[in-house]
C-alpha positions in Angstrom: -6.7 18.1 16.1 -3.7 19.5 14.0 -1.7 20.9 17.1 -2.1 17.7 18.8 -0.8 15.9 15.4 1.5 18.5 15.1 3.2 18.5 18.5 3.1 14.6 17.9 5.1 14.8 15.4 7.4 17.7 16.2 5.6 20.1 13.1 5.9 17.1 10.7 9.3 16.7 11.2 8.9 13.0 13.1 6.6 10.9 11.0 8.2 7.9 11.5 5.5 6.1 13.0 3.5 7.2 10.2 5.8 6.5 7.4 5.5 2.5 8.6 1.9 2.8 9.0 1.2 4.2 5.3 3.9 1.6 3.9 2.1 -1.3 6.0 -0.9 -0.2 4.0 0.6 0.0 0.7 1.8 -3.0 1.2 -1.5 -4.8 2.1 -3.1 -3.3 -1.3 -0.4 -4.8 -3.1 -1.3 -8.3 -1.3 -4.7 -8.0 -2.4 -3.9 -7.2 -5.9 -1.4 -9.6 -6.2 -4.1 -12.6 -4.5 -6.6 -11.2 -6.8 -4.6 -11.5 -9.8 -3.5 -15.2 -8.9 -7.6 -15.6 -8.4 -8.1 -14.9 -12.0 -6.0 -17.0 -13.5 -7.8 -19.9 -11.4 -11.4 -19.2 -12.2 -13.1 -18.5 -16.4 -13.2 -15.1 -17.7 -9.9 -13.1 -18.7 -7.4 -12.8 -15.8 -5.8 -9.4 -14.1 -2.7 -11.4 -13.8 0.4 -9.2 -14.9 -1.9 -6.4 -16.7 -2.1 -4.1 -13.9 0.3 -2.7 -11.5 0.8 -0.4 -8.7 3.6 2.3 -9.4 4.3 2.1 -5.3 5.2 -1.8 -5.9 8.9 -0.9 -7.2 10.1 1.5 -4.4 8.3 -1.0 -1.4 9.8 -4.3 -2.9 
């Protein structure tokens, strides 16, 4: 399985593809957070809204 990743990606070296696919991913967590949080302020109980955050959220926005 590793050669065939490997010789994919030229030893690691080409990880473009990958690079998008991890950020798309990222991002999509941050999505869900970010409906989440909006959620809480909508229903009773204390809300999530601007208590939490993701450290990736600065270097994707």
């Amino acid at each position: 399985m590793t050669r065939i990743f490997n010789a994919a990606t030229n030893e690691g070296a080409a990880m473009d593809e990958y690079s998008e696919l991890l950020t798309a991913a990222i991002r999509s967590m941050i999505d869900v957070a970010d409906e989440r949080d909006l959620d809480s302020l909508f229903t009773a109980g204390p809300t999530t809204a601007l208590t939490q955050t993701i450290a990736a959220w600065t270097t994707l926005s």
